[in-house]
C-alpha positions in Angstrom: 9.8 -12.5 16.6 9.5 -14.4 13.6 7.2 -12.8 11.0 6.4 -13.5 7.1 4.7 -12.2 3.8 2.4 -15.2 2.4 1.5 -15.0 -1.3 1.2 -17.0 -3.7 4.1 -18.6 -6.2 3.0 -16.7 -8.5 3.1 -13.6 -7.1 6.5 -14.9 -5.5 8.0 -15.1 -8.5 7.6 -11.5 -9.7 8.4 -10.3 -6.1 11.9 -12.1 -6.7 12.2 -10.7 -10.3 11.6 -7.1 -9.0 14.5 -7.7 -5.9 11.3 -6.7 -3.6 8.3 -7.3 -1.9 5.9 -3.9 -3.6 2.9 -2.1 -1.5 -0.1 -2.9 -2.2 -2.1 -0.6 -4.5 -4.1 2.7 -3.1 -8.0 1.6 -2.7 -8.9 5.1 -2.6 -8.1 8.2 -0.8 -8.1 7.1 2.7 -6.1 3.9 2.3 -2.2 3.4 3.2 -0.8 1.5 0.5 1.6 -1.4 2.6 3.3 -4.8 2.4 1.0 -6.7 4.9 3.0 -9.6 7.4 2.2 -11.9 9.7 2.9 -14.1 12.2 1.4 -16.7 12.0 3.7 -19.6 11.1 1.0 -21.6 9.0 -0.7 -19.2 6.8 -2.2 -15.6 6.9 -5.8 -15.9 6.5 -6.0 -12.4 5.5 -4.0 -13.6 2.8 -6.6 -16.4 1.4 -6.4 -15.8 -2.8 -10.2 -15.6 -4.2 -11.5 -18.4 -5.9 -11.8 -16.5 -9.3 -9.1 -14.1 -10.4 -6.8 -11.9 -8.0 -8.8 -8.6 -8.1 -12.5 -10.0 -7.4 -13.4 -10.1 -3.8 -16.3 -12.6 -3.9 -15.2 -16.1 -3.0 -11.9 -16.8 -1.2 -9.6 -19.8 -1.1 -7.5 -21.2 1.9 -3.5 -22.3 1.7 -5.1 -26.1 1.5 -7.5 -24.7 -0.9 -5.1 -22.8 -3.3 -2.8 -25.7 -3.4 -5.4 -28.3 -4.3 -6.6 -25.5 -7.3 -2.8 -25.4 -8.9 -2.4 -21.9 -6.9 0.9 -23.0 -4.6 1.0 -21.0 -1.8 4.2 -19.1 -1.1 6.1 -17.0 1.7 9.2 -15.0 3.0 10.4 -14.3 6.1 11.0 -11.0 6.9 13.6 -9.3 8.8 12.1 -7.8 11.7 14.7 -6.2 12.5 15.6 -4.0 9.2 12.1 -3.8 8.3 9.8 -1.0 10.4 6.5 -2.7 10.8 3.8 -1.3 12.1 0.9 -3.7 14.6 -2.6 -3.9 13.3 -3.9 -1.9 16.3 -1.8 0.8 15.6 -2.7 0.9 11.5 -6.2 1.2 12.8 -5.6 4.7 14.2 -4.2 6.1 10.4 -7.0 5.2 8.8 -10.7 6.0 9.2 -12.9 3.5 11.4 -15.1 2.5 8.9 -12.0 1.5 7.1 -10.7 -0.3 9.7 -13.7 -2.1 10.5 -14.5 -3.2 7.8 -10.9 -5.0 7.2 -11.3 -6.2 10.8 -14.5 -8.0 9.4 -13.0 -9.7 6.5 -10.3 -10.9 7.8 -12.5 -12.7 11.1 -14.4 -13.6 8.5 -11.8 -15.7 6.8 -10.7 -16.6 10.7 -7.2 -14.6 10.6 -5.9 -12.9 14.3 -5.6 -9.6 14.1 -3.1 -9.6 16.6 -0.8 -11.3 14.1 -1.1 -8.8 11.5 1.3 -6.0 10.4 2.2 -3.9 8.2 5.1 -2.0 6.3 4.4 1.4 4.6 7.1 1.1 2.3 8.8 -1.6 -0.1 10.5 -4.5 1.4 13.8 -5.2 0.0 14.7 -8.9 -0.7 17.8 -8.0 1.2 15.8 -7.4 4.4 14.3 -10.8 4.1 15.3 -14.1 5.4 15.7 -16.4 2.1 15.0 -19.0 0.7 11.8 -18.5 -0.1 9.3 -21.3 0.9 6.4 -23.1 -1.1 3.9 -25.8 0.8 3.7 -28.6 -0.6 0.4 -29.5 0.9 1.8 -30.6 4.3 4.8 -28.8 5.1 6.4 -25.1 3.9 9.5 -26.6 1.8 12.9 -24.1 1.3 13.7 -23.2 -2.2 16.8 -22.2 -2.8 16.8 -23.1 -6.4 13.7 -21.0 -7.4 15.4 -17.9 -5.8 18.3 -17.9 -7.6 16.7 -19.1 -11.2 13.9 -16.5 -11.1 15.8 -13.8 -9.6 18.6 -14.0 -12.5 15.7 -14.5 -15.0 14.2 -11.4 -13.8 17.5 -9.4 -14.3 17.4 -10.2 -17.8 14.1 -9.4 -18.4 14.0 -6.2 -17.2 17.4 -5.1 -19.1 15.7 -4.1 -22.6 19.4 -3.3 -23.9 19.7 -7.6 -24.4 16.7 -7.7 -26.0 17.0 -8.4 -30.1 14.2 -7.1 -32.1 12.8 -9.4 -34.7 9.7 -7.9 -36.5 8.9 -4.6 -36.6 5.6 -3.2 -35.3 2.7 -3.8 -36.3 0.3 -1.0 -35.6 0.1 2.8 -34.6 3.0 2.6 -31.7 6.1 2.4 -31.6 8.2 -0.5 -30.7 8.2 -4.1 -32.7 8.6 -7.7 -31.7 11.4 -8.7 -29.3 13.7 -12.1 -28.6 14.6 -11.8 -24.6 17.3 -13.9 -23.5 16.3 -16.9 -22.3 14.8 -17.1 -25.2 10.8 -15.6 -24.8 9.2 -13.4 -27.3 7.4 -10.2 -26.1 5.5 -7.8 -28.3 7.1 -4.1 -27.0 5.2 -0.8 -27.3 5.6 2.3 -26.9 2.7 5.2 -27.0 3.0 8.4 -27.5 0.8 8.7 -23.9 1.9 6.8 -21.1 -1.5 7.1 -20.0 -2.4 5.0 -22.5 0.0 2.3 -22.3 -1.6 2.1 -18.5 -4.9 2.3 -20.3 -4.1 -1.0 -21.8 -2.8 -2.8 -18.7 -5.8 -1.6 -17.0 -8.6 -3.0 -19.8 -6.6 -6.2 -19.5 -7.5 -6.6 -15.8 -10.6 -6.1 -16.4 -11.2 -8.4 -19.1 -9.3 -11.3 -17.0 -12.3 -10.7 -14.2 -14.4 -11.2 -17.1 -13.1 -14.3 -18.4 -11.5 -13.1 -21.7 -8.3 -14.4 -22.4 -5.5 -11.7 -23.3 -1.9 -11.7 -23.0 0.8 -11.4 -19.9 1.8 -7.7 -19.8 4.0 -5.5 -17.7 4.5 -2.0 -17.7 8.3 -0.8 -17.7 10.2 2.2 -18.1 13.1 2.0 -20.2 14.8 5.1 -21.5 12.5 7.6 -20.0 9.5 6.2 -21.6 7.1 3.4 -20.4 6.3 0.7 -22.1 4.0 -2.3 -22.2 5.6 -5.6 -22.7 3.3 -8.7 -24.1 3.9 -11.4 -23.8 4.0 -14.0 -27.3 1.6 -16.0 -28.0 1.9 -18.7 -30.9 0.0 -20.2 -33.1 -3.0 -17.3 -33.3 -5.4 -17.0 -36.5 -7.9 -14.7 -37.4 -11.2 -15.3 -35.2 -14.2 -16.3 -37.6 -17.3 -17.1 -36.9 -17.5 -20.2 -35.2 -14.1 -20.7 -34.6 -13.7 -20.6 -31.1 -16.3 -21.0 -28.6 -19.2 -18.6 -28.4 -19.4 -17.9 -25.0 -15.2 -16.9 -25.2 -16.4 -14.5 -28.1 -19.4 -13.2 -25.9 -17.0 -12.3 -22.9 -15.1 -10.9 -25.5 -17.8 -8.6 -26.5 -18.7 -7.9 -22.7 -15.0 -6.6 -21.6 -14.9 -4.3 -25.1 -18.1 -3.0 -24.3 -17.5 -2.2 -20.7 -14.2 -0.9 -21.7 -14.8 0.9 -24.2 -12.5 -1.0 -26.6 -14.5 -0.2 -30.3 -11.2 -1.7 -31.8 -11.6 -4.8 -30.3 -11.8 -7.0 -33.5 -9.3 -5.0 -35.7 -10.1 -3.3 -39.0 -8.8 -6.1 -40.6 -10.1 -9.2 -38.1 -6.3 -9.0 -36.3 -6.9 -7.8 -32.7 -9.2 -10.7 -31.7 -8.0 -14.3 -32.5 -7.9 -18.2 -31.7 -5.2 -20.4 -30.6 -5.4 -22.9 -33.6 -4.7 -25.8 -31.0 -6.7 -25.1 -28.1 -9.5 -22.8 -30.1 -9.2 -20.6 -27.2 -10.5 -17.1 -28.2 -7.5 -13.8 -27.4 -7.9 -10.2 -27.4 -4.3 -9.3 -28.1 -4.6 -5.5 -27.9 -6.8 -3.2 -25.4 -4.8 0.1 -26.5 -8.6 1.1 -27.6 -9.6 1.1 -24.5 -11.3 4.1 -22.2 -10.1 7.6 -23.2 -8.2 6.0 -26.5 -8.6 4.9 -29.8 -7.5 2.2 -31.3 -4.8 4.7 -33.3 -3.8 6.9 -30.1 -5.8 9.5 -30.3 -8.8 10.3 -27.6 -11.7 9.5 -27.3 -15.0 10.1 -25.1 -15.6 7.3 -22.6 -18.9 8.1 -21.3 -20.9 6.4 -18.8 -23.8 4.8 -21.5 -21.3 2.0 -23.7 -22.9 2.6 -27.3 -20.6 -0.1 -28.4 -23.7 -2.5 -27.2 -25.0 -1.8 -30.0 -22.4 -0.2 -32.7 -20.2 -3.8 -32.2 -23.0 -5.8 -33.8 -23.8 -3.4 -36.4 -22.8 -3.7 -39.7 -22.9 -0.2 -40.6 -20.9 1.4 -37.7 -18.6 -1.6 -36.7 -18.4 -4.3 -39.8 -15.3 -5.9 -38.8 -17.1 -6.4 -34.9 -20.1 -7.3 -36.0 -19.5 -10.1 -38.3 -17.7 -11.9 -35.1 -20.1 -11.0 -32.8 -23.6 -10.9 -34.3 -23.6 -14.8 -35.2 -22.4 -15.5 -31.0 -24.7 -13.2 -29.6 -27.6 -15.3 -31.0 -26.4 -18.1 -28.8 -28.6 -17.2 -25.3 -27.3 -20.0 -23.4 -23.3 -19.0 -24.4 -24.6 -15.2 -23.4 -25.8 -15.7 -20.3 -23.1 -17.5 -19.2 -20.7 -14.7 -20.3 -22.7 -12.4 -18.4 -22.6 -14.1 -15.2 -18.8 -12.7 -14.9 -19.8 -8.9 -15.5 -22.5 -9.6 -13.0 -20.1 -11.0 -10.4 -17.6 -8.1 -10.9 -17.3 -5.4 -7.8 -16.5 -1.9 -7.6 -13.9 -2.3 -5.9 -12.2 -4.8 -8.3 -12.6 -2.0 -11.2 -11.3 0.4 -9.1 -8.3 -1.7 -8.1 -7.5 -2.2 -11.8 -6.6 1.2 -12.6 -4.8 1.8 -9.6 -2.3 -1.1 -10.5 -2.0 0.0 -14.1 -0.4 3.3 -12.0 -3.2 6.0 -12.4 -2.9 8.7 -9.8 -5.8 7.7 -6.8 -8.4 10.7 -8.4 -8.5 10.1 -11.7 -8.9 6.2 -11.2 -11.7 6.9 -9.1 -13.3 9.0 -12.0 -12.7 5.9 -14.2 -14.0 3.4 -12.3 -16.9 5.4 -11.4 -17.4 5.9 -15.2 -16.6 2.0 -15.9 -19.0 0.9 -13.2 -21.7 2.9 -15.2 -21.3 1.2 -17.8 -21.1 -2.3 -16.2 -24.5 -1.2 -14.4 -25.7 -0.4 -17.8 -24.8 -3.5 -19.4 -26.1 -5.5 -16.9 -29.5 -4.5 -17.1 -30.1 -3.8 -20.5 -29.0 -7.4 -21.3 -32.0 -8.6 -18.2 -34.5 -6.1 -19.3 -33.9 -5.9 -23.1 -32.4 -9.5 -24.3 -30.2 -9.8 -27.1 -29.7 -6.2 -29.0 -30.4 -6.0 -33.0 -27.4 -6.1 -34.8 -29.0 -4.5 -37.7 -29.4 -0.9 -35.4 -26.6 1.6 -35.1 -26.5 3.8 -31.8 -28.8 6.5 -30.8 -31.6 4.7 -32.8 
């Protein structure tokens, strides 16, 4: 029986860099985390990508699809024979029928077999897969050797900190500074004195991705004993001013802080949010503000009702905030499209976020229950209420 995992090359890439194909994340209590397989020699269709960003399940894209969007679709064969993998029918019985059900629906609804689905509970090992890897091409699945070997001896050296050369020292409350890898790539590294909020971070990024913001690649690592979060560099960033990058980038901006609790979003001194001088494109380079933290480490309530609608276009609570935000939010055109976005995002995406960042199954139900509130609120206080007065601090 010939059986593979289809991803995309993307995704490929990083299984190659980590040596193996990971489990899915927990999507709550009753789920069994697993590397899914099929064997279908074309495509998966339970594997279709969704047209927006990884974690959002509205929309979905086919192998043809992916490929035609710059998303080339990707797969390894797996070794049936070192790997135990468990049928679809027999999943179904570990896991509650609603569960199952409902999984049976999507994927029919995407026109997958369920017959050809299965399933590992644990990590798949590149050495119990068949390489090369493959890529389509848009009519064939194409070996590639080459990518196997370049990605999996760039992965090596990203993952060994000890190469690493520090060039700049940090620049804020953590520890850590910025680092030359290598092959040459230059990472921001941090270390916080709570690894729950260096998860924190990773998790606010996903969520402001499904959102549109723009912020940086990062990775969570262990090095030492402690975790870390790796940035990636990005070049050629200035302070964001009013009008210098486009408002509706700004207004998602303010969305993902808002829903995420992020009240240092800007930067005391305008150096958290900022625009690619070429492309004008508008980055939030740190969400370690974000939930349960402040911008300096220490907690912080993240309550269901997000006051920062309203403290991160005042001048009184949140100068620095406000005097990038207020002029955008003006803009009702740029603010309804940055709302779409936060309208389109899913429970189950928010939910999904945390549980990547690596937040125990309980408490990232607690804060994505808590998150969704505040997306909820959002939502309908920008229908009902229209632009907030910037001039107004909370609770007034």
């Amino acid at each position: 029986m010939k059986i593979w995992h289809y991803t995309t090359l993307a995704a490929m890439e990083k299984i190659l860099q980590a040596d193996k194909i990971k489990r899915g994340p927990e999507l709550g209590r009753h789920e069994i985390p697993g590397v899914w397989c099929s064997t279908n020699p074309e495509w998966d269709h339970g594997a279709n990508r969704p047209a927006g960003d990884p974690l959002t399940v509205r929309g979905s894209l086919s192998r043809d699809a992916l490929f035609e969007r710059g998303r080339t679709p990707a797969r390894v064969q797996i070794n049936a024979r070192r790997v135990k993998l468990i049928p679809w029918e027999r999943h179904c019985r570990n896991i509650p029928l609603h569960l199952a059900l409902a999984h049976e629906r999507a994927g029919q609804d995407e026109g997958a077999d369920l017959r050809e689905w299965f399933v590992s509970y644990k990590d798949v090992p590149l050495e119990a897969c068949v390489l090369p890897v493959e890529t389509w091409n848009g009519r064939e699945w194409i070996p590639r050797p080459d990518l196997s070997q370049a990605v999996r001896e760039e992965g090596r050296a990203l993952t060994d900190l000890s190469t690493w050369r520090m060039i700049e020292p940090p620049r804020g409350a953590a520890l850590g500074g910025v680092y030359r890898a290598p092959n040459g790539g230059k990472y921001y590294v941090k270390q916080y004195s709570d690894p729950d909020q260096a998860r924190s971070e990773l998790a606010a990024n996903c969520l402001y991705r499904l959102l549109g913001a723009n912020v940086p690649e990062v990775r969570l690592q262990e090095h030492r004993g402690n975790l870390l979060i790796i940035s990636k560099w990005i070049e050629d960033l200035v302070k964001c001013l009013p009008g210098s990058a486009p408002n509706v980038e700004i207004l998602r901006a303010y969305f993902a802080a808002c829903l995420t609790g992020n009240r240092d979003c800007v930067g005391g001194s305008l150096d958290n949010l900022m625009v690619h001088e070429g492309t004008r494109h508008c980055y939030t380079i740190d969400t370690g503000g974000a939930f349960r933290f402040g911008g300096n480490g220490r907690p912080k309530e993240f309550l269901p009702v997000p006051h920062e609608v309203r403290a991160l276009l005042s001048p009184l609570v949140n100068p620095a905030a406000s005097s990038v935000f207020g002029p955008a939010v003006r803009d009702a055109r740029s603010r309804q499209r940055a709302l779409e976005l936060l309208e389109a995002l899913t429970g189950k995406a928010v939910l999904e976020a945390f549980l990547v960042a690596g937040f125990p199954a309980d408490e990232a139900e607690v804060l994505a229950a808590i998150t969704w509130a505040r997306r909820q609120f959002i939502v309908e206080h920008e229908r009902a209420a229209g632009p907030p007065r910037g001039d107004r601090s909370p609770g007034r």
